[in-house]
N, C-alpha and C positions, 0 to 999 in steps of 0.2 A: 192819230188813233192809238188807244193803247190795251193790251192785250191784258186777261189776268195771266199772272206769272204762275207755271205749273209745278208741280213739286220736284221733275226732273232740272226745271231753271233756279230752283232753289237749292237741289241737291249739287248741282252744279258750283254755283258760287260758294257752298257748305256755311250758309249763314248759321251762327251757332244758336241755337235753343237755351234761353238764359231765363232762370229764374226770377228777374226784377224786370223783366217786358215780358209784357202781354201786344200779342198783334192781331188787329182790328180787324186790318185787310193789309192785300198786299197786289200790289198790278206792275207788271212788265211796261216799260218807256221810254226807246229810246236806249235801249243796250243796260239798260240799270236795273235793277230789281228796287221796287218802293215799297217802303216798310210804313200802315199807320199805325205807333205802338204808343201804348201806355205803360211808363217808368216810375220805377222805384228811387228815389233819389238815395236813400241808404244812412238818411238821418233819423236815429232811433226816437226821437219825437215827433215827427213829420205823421199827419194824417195817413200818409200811404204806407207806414212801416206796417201795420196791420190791415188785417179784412181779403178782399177777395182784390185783385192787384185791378181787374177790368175797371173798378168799380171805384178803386181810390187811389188809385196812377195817378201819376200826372202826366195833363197829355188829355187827348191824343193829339201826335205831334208824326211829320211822315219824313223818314230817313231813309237817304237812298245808301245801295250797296252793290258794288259794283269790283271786278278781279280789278289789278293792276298789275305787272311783274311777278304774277302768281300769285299775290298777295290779299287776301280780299280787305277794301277800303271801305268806311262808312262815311257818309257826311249829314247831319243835322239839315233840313228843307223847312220846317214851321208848320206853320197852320194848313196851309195851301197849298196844294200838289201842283207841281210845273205845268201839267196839260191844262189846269186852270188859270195859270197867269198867262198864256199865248192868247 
């Protein structure tokens, strides 16, 4: 079962607020905070370098984020969030 992640879970991990993601959704599982976001790759001819980022990201793609050592870690997940491959 997985919970959505609240803004104190979020303030918690201090996931930064970046200008080239846009997030979709976001749900607690599992001790991780799940990010679904649409990226900017940062190639000044790439369809996403302009427009509204929701809308010409690429993606949506869901990355998880989780402390380590104090250190907050990301890892790249895909198309499909973990509670749907079990």
């Amino acid at each position: 079962m997985r919970a959505i992640a609240t803004e104190e879970q979020q303030t918690a991990l201090n996931i930064p607020s970046r200008s080239n993601i846009a997030v979709a959704d976001r749900q607690h599982y599992q001790g991780k905070i799940y990010q679904h976001e649409k990226r900017r790759c940062g190639k000044t001819a790439c369809r996403c370098s302009e427009g509204n980022l929701s809308k010409v990201g690429h993606g949506p793609y869901w990355y998880a984020y989780w402390k380590e050592n104090g250190r907050l870690r990301s890892q790249y997940i895909g198309k499909r969030p973990p509670w749907e491959l079990d």
